[in-house]
C-alpha positions, 0 to 999 in steps of 0.5 A: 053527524056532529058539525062544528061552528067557529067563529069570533067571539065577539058580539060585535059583527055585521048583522049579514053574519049573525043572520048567516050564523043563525041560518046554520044553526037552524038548518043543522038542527033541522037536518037532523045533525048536532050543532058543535061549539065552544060555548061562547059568544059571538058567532058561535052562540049566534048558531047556537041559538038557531039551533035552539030555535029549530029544536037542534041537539047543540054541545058547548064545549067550555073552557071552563071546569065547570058551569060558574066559571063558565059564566062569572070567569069567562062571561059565557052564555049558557042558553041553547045547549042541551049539552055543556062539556068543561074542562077537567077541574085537574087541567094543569092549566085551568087557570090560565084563560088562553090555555083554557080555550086552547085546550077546549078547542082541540076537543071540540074540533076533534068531536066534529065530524065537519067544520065550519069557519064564520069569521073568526080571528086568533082562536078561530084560526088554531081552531082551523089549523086543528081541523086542518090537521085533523083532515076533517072537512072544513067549511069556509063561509066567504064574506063573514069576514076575519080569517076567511078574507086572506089568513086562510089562505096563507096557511093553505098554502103550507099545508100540502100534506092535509087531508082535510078537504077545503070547501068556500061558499058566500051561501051558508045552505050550500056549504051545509049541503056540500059538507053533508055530502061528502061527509056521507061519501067519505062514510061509504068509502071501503078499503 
């Protein structure tokens, strides 16, 4: 199973969330599920790098189009992945950083099987609503602070038609175990 991690790229996030981030990252990778993110910093690479730490298979997806841009254009890290995906050198908007992002994160969501928000802010948030869209299950970790507070909370109540299936726990390994669960269940469903 591919699980996604995103969350804010900053560094600067209290030390209760790097901890919890990296606590993810590790429990996938000892679970034996691939770690999925945006190839940035932050939380993102803080789960990354947990991953790492346990052995984990871990796919960055970059909003690069390829790996010296990732590091000179958008001063990413690249340590932890066993895998780097970059846009196509061919994307209309490759020069334009927002978009690039944008446009990495539908990928990254839609390669996810679940989703897991840890803070987060603007692209945390379209990152959401993609997953949201997409019906995947999602995972809102509470307490990590940005978007998971109240911006949530707001979209959820205009999406009545998602199929997506919305689960919150402060404790990362019981919101792991949930969305493994019912990522299990949903696969032994028949029609």
């Amino acid at each position: 199973m591919k699980i996604g991690i995103f969350g804010s790229s900053s560094n600067d996030m209290k030390e209760t969330v790097r901890t919890s981030a990296r606590r993810l990252g590790s429990e996938i990778a000892k679970s034996g599920h691939t770690l999925v993110t945006g190839a940035c910093s932050g939380i993102p690479h803080e789960a990354v790098m947990g991953a790492y730490s346990s052995g984990g298979r871990i796919v960055g997806f970059s909003p690069a189009t390829d790996l010296h841009d990732h590091v000179t254009k958008f001063n990413y890290p690249t340590e932890g992945y066993t895998q780097m995906i970059f846009l196509s050198p061919e994307f209309e908007y490759k020069d334009d950083i927002a978009m690039s992002a944008k446009y990495r994160s539908i990928y990254a969501v839609a390669s996810c099987d679940v989703v897991i928000i840890v803070g987060g802010s603007l692209g945390t948030m379209a990152e959401f609503a993609i997953a949201l869209d997409a019906g995947k299950a999602i995972g809102i970790l509470e307490g990590s602070g940005g978007i998971t507070n109240s911006s949530i909370d707001a979209l959820l109540a205009d999406s009545e038609r998602s199929r997506a299936k919305i689960f919150r726990h402060s404790d990362p390994s019981t919101l792991l175990r949930k969305l493994i669960e019912v990522d299990e269940q949903d696969k032994h469903i028949t029609f």
